[in-house]
C-alpha positions as protocol buffer text, in pm:
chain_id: "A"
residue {
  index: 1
  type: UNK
  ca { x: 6086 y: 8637 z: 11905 }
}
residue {
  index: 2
  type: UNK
  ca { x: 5970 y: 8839 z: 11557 }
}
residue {
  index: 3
  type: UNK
  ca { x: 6100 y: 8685 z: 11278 }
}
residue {
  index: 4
  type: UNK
  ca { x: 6341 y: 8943 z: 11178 }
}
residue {
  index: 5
  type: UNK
  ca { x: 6474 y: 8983 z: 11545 }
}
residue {
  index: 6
  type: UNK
  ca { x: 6549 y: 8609 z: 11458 }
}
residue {
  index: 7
  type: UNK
  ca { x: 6743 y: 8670 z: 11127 }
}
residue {
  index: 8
  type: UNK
  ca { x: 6951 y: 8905 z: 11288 }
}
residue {
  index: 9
  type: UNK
  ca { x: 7043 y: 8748 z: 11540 }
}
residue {
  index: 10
  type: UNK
  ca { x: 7172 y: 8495 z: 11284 }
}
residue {
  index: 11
  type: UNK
  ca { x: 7388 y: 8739 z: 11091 }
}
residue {
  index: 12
  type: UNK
  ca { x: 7534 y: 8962 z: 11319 }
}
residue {
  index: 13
  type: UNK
  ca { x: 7740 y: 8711 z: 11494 }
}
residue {
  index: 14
  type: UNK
  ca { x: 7835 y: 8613 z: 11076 }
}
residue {
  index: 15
  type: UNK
  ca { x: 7951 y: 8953 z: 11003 }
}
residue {
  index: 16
  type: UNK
  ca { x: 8124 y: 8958 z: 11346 }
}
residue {
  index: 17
  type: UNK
  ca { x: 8362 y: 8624 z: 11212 }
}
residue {
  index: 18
  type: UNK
  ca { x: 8419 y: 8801 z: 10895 }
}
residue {
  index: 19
  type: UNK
  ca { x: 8556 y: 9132 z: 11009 }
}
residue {
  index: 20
  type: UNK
  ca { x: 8846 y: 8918 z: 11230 }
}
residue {
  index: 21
  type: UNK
  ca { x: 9218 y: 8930 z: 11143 }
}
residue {
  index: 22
  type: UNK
  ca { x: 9483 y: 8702 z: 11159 }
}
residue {
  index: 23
  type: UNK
  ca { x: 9821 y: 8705 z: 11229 }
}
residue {
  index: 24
  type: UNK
  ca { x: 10026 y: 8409 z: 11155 }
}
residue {
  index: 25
  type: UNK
  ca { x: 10420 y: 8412 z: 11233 }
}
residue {
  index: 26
  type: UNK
  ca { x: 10674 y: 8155 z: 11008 }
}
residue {
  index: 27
  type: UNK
  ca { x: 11001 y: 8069 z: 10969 }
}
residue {
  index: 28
  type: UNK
  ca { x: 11192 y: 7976 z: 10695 }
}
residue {
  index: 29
  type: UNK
  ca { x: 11532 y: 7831 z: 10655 }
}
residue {
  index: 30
  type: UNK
  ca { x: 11695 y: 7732 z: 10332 }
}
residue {
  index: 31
  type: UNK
  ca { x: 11844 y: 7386 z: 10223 }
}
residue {
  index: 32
  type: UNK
  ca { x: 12235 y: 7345 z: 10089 }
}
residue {
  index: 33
  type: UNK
  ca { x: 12468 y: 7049 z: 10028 }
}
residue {
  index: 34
  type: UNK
  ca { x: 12839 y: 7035 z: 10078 }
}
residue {
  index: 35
  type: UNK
  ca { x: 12920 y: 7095 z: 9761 }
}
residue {
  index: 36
  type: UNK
  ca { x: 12763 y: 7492 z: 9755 }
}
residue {
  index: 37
  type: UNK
  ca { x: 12951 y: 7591 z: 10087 }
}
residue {
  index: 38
  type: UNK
  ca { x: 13282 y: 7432 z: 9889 }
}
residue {
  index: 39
  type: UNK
  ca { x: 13306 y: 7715 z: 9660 }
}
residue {
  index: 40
  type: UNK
  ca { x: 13311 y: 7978 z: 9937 }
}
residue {
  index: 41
  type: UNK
  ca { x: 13587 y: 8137 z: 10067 }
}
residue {
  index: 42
  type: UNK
  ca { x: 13811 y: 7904 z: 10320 }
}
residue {
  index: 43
  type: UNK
  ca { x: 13840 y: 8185 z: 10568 }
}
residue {
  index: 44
  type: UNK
  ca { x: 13476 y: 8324 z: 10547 }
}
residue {
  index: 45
  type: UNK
  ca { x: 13309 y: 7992 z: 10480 }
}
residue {
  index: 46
  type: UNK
  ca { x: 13198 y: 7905 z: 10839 }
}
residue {
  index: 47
  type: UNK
  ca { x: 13074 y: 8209 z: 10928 }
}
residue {
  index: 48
  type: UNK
  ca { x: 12888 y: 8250 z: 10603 }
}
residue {
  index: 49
  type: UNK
  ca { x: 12744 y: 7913 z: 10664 }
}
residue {
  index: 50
  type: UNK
  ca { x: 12590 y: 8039 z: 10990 }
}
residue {
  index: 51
  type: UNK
  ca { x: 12477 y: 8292 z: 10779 }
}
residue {
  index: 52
  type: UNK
  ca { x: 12291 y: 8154 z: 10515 }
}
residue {
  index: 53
  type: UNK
  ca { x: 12183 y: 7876 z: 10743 }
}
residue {
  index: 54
  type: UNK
  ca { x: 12018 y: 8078 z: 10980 }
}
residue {
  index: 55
  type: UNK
  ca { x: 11596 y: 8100 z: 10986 }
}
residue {
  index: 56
  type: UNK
  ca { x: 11466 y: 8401 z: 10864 }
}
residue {
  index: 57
  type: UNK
  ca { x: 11128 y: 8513 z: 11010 }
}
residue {
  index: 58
  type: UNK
  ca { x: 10810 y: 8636 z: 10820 }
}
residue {
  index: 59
  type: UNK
  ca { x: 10455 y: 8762 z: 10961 }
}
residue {
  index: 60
  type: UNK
  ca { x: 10127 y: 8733 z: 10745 }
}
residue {
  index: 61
  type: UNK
  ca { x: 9875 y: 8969 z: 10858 }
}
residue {
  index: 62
  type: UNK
  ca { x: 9544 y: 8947 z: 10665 }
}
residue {
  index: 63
  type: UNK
  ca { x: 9211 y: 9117 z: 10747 }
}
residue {
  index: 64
  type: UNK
  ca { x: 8943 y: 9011 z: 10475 }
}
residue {
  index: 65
  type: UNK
  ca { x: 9032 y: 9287 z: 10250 }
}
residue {
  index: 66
  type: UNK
  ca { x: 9419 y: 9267 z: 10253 }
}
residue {
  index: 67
  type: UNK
  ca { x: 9725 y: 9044 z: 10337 }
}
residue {
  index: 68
  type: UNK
  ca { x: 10060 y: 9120 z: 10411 }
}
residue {
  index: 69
  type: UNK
  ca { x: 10327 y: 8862 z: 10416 }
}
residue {
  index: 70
  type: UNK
  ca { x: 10677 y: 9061 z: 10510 }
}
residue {
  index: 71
  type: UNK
  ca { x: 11019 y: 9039 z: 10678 }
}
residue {
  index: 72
  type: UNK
  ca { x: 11056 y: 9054 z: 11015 }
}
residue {
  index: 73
  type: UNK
  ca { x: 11360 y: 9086 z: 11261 }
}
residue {
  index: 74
  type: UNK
  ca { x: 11616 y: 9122 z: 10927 }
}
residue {
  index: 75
  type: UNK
  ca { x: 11982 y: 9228 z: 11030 }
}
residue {
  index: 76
  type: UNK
  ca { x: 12302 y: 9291 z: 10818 }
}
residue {
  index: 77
  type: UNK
  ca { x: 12612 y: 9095 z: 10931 }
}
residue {
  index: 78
  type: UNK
  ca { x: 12949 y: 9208 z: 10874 }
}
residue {
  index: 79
  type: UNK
  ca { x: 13224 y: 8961 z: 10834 }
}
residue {
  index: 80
  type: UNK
  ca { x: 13606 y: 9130 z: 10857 }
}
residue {
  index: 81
  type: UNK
  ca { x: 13818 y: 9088 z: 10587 }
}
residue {
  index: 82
  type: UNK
  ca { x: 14131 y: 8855 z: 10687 }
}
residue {
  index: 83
  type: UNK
  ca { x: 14366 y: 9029 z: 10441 }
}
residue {
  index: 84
  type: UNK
  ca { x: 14582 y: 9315 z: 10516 }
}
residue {
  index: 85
  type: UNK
  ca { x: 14507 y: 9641 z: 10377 }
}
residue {
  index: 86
  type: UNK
  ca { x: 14734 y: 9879 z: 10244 }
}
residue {
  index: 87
  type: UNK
  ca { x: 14772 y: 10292 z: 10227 }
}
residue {
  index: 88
  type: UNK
  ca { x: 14635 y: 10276 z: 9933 }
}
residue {
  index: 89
  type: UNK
  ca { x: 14422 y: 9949 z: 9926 }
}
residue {
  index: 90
  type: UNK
  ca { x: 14136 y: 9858 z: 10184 }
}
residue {
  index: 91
  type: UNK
  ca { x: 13959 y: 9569 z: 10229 }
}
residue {
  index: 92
  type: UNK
  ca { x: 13611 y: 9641 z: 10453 }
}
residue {
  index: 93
  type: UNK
  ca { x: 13561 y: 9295 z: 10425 }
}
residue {
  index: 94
  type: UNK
  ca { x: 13192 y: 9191 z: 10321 }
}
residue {
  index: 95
  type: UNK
  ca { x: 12808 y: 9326 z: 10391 }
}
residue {
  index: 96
  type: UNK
  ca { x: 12596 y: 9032 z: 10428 }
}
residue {
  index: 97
  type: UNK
  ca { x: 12231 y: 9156 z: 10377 }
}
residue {
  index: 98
  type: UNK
  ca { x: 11933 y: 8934 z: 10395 }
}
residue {
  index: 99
  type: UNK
  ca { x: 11688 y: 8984 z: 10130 }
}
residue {
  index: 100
  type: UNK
  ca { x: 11361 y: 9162 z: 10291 }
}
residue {
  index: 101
  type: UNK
  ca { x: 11001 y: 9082 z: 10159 }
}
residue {
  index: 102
  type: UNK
  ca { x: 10704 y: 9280 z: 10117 }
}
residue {
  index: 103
  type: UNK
  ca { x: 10446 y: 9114 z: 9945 }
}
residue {
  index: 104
  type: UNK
  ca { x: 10098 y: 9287 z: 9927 }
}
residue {
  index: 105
  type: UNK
  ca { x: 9769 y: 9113 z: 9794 }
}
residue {
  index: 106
  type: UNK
  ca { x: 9477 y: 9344 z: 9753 }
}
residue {
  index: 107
  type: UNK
  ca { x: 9168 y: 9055 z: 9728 }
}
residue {
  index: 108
  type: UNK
  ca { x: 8917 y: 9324 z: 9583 }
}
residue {
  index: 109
  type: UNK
  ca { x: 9103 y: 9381 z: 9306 }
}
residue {
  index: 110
  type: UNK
  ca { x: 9281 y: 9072 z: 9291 }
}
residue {
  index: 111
  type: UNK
  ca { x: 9660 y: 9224 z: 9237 }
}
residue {
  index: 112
  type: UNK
  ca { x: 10001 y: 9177 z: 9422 }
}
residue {
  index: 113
  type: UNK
  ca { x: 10236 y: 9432 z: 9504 }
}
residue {
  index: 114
  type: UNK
  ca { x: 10595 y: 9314 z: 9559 }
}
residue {
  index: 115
  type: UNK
  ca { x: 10860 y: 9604 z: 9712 }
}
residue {
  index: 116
  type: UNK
  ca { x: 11256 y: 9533 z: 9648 }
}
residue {
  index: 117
  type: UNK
  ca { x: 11495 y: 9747 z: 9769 }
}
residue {
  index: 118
  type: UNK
  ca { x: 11809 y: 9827 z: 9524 }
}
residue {
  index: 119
  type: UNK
  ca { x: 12050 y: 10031 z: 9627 }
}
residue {
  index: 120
  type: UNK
  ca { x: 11880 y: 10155 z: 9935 }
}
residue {
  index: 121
  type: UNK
  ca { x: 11638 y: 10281 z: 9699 }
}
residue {
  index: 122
  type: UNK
  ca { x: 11238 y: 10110 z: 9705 }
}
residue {
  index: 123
  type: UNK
  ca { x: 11053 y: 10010 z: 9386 }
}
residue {
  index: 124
  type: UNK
  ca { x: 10725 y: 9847 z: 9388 }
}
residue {
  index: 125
  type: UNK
  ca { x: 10583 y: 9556 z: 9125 }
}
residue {
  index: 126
  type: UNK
  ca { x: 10279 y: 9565 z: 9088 }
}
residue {
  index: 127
  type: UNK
  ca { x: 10104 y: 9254 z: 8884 }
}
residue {
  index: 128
  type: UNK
  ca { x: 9755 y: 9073 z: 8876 }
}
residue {
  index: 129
  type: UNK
  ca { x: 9687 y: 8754 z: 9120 }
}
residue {
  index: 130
  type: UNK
  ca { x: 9861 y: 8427 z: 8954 }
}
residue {
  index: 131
  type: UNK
  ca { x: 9740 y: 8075 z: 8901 }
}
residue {
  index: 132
  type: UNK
  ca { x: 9961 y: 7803 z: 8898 }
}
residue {
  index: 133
  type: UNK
  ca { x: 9925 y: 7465 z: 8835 }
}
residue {
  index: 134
  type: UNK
  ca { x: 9848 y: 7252 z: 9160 }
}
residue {
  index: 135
  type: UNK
  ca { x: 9820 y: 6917 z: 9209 }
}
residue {
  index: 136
  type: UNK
  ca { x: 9612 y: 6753 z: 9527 }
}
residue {
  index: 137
  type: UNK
  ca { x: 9700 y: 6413 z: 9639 }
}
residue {
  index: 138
  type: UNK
  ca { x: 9546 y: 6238 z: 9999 }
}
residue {
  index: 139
  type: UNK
  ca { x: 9820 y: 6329 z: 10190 }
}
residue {
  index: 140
  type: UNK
  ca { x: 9756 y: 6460 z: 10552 }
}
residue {
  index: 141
  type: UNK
  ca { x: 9958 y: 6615 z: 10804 }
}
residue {
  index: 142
  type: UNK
  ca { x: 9847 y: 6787 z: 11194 }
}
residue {
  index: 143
  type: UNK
  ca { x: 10051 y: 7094 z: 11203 }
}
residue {
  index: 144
  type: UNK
  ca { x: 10029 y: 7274 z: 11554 }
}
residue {
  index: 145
  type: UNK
  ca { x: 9695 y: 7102 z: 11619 }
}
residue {
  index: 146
  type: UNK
  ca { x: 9528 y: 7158 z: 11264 }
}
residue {
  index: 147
  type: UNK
  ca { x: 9419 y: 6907 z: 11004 }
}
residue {
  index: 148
  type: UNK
  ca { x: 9634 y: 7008 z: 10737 }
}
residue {
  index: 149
  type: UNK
  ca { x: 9613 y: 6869 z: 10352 }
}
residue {
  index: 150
  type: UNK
  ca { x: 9845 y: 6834 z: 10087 }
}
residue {
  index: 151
  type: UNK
  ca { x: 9878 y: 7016 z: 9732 }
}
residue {
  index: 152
  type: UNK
  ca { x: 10213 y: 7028 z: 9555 }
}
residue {
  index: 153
  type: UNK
  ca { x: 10306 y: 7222 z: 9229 }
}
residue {
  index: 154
  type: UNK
  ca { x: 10597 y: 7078 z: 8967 }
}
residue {
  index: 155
  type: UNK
  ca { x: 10866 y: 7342 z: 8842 }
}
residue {
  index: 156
  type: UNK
  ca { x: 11084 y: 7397 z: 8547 }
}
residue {
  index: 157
  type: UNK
  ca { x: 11362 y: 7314 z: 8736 }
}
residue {
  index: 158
  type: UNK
  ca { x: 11259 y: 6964 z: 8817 }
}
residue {
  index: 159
  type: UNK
  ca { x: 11161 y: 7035 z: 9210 }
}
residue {
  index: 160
  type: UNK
  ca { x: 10876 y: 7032 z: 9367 }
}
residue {
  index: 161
  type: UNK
  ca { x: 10685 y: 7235 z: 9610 }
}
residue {
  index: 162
  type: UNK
  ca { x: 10476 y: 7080 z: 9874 }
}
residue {
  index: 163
  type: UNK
  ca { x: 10219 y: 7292 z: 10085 }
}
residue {
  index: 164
  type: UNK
  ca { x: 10046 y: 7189 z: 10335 }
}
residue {
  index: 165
  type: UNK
  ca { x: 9711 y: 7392 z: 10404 }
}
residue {
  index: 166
  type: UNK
  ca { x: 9468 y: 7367 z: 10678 }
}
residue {
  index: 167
  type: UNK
  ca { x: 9043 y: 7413 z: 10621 }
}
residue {
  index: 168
  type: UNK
  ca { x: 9023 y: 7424 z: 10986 }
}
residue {
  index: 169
  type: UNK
  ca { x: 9070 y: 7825 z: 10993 }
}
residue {
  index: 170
  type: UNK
  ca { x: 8847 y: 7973 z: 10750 }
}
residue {
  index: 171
  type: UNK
  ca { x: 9087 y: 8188 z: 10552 }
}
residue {
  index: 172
  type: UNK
  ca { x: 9266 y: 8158 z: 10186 }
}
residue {
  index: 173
  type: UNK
  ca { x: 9584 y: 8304 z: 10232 }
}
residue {
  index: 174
  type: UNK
  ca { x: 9937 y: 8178 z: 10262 }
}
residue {
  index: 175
  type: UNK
  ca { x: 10309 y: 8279 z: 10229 }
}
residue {
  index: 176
  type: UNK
  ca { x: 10328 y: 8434 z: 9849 }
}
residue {
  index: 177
  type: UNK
  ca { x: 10166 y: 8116 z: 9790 }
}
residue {
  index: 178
  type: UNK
  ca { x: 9879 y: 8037 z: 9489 }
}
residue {
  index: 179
  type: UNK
  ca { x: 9591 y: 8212 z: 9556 }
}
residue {
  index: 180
  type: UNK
  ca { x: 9398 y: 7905 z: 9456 }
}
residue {
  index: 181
  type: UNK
  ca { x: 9495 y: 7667 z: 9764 }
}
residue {
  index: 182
  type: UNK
  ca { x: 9162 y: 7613 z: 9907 }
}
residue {
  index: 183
  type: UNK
  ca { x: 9283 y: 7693 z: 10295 }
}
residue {
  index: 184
  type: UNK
  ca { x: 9582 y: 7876 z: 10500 }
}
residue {
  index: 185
  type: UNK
  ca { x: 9896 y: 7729 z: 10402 }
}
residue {
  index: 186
  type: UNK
  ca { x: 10106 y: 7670 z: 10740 }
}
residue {
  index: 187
  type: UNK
  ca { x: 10405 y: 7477 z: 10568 }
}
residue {
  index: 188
  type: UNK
  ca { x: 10589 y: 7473 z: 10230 }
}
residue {
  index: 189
  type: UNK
  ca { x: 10865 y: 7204 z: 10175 }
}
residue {
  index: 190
  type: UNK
  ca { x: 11068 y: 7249 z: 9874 }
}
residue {
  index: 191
  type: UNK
  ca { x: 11446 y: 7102 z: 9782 }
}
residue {
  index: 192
  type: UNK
  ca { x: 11553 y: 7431 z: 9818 }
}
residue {
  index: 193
  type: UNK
  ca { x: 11349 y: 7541 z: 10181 }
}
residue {
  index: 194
  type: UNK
  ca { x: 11123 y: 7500 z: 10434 }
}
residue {
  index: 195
  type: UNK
  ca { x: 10875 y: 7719 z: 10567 }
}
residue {
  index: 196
  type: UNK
  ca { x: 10654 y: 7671 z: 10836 }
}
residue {
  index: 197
  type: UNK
  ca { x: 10423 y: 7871 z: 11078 }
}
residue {
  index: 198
  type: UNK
  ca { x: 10509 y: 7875 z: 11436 }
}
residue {
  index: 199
  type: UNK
  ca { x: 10249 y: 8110 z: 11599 }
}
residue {
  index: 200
  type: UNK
  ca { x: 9890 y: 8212 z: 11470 }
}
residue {
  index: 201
  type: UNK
  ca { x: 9696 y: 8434 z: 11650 }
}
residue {
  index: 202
  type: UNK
  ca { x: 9316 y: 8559 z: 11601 }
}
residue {
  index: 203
  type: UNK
  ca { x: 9208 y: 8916 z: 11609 }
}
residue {
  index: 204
  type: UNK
  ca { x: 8878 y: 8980 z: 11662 }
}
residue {
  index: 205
  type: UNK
  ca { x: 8850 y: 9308 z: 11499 }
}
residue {
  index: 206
  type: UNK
  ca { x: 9010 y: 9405 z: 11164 }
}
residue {
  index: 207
  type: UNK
  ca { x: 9390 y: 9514 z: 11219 }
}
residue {
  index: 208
  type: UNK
  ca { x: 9496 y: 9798 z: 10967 }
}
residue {
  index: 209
  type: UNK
  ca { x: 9780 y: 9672 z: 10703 }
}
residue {
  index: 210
  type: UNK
  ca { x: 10022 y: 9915 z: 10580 }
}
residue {
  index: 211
  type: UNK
  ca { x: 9957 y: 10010 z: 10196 }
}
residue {
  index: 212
  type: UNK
  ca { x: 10178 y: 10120 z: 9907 }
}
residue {
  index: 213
  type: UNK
  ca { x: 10287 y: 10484 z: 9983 }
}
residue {
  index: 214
  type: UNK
  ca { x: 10135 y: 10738 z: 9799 }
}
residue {
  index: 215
  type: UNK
  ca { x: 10528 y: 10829 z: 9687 }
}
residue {
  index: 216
  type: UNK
  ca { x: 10562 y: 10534 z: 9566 }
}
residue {
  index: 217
  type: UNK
  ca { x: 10758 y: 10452 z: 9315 }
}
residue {
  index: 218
  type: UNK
  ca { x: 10604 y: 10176 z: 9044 }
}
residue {
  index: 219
  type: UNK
  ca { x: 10824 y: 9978 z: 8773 }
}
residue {
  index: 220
  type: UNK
  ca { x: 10766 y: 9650 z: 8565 }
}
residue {
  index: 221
  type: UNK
  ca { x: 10956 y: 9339 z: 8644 }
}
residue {
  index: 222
  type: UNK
  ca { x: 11152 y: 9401 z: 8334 }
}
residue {
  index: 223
  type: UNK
  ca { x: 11249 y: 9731 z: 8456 }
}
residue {
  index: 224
  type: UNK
  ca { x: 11362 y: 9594 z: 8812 }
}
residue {
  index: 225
  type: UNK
  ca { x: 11569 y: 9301 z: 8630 }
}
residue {
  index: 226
  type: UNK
  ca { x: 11764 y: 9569 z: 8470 }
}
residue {
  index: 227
  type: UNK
  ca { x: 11812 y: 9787 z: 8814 }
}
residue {
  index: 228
  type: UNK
  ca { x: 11937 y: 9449 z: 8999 }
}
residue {
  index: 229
  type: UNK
  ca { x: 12141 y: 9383 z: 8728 }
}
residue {
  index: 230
  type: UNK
  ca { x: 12320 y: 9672 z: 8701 }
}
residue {
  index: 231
  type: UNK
  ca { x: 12332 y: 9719 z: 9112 }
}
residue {
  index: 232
  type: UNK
  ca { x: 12594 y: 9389 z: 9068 }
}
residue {
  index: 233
  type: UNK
  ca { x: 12820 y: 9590 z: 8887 }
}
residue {
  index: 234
  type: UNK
  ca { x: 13154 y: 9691 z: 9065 }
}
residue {
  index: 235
  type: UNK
  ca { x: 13181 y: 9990 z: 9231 }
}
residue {
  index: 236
  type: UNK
  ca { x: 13542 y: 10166 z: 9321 }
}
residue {
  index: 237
  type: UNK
  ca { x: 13635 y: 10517 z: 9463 }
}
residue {
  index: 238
  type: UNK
  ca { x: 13921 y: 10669 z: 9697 }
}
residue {
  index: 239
  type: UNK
  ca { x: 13838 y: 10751 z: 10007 }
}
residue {
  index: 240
  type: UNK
  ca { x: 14022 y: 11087 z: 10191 }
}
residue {
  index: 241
  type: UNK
  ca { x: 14322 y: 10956 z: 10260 }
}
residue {
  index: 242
  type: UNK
  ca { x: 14382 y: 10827 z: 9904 }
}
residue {
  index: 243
  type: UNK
  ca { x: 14336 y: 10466 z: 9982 }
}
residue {
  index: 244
  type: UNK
  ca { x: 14136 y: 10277 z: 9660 }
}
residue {
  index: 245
  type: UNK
  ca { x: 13765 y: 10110 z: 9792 }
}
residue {
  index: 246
  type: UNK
  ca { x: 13603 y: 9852 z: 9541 }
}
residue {
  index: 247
  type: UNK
  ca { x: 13274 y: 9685 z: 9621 }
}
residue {
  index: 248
  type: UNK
  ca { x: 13122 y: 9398 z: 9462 }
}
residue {
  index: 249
  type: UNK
  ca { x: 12740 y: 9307 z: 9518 }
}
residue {
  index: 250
  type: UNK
  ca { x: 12650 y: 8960 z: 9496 }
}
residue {
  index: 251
  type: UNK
  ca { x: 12322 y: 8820 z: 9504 }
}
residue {
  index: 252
  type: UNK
  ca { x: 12322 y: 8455 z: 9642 }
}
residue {
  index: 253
  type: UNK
  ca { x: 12131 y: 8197 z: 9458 }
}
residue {
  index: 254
  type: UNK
  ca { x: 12015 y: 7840 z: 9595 }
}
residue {
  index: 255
  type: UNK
  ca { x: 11980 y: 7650 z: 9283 }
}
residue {
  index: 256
  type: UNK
  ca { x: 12150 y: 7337 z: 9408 }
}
């Protein structure tokens, strides 16, 4: 064989690797004590529990060029209001909507794009890749057959994230995770939640990922603070037959 059949033969099957996608599925369920469900409502509180208990499901999707980590499978619940309403006053009872993610990262140019809905309305973040301080200890852990390491970050807040990240798959990426975890994070432990990858799948062509729409419509973080902020405020009207409607939005913190 020529020499440069020989060097091509090397690199094709290198350019081949590097084209793949993958496709890994998590869940993630958050962490409460007693004490948080005690301040909910008596009447509500168990079914709210199942609520907020519930996993939540995420897919990351990343081809080389892009990565999209984003909600999958999200549903409202609506739990009936045990008080009786009036002629004039109704209670609807309350909305329970999970929060949906949409979390872009765009490797060639090294920027994020985050999408939050607010008031049915979208509005997209957009903000260069972020370092954070990580710390690497000798910790190992096999997740779903892979040699997994450890790295964990300290917050403000005095908790600490743990994520576990494989070298086994040859891909930087994780769940709106540091960009500088050297590996595919398949678990992230935290006081607060736990996420974890349940399903990874290899492509072995380059799957298209949805973009930011060319309508779309771009704020600062500052901007969306302010939007959120005022989307809390109560909201009243009268309905046709008179009766008085007041909604409250809540957004649900786990800060315990």
């Amino acid at each position: 064989m020529k020499p440069y059949l020989l060097f091509l033969s090397l690199i094709i099957p290198i350019l081949s690797v590097a084209q793949k996608t993958i496709k890994v599925s998590y869940e993630q369920k958050f962490i409460y004590n007693d004490s948080f469900f005690n301040q909910l409502p008596e009447d509500s509180r168990e079914e709210l529990k199942s609520f907020m208990t519930a996993p939540t499901y995420f897919e990351l999707t990343n081809n080389g060029d892009l990565s999209l980590y984003e909600s999958v499978n999200t549903k409202e619940k609506v739990i009936a209001s045990k008080e009786k309403s009036t002629p004039t006053d109704q209670n609807l009872g309350m909305i329970l909507k999970p929060f949906k993610v949409w979390y872009l990262k765009d490797f060639k140019r090294e920027i994020s794009t985050n999408s939050t809905s607010v008031s049915d309305k979208e509005y997209f973040v957009e903000a260069p890749f972020e370092k954070e301080e990580l710390h690497y200890d000798s910790k190992t852990k096999i997740i779903d057959g892979y040699n997994c390491l450890s790295a964990y970050a300290l917050k403000s807040n005095k908790d600490t994230i743990q994520y576990w990240y494989t070298q086994d798959i040859a891909v930087i990426d994780g769940p709106i995770t540091p960009i500088d975890i050297p590996g595919l994070v398949l678990s992230i432990e935290s006081n607060k939640k736990v996420v974890y990858a349940t399903k990874i799948e290899f492509f072995d062509y380059q799957l298209p990922i949805a973009t930011v729409p060319n309508d779309a419509i771009f704020i600062s973080k500052k901007e969306l603070d302010i939007l959120q902020a005022k989307d809390l405020e109560p909201k009243s009207y009268v309905d046709e037959a008179g009766a008085k409607i007041e909604s409250y939005s809540v957004h649900i913190r786990n800060d315990n």
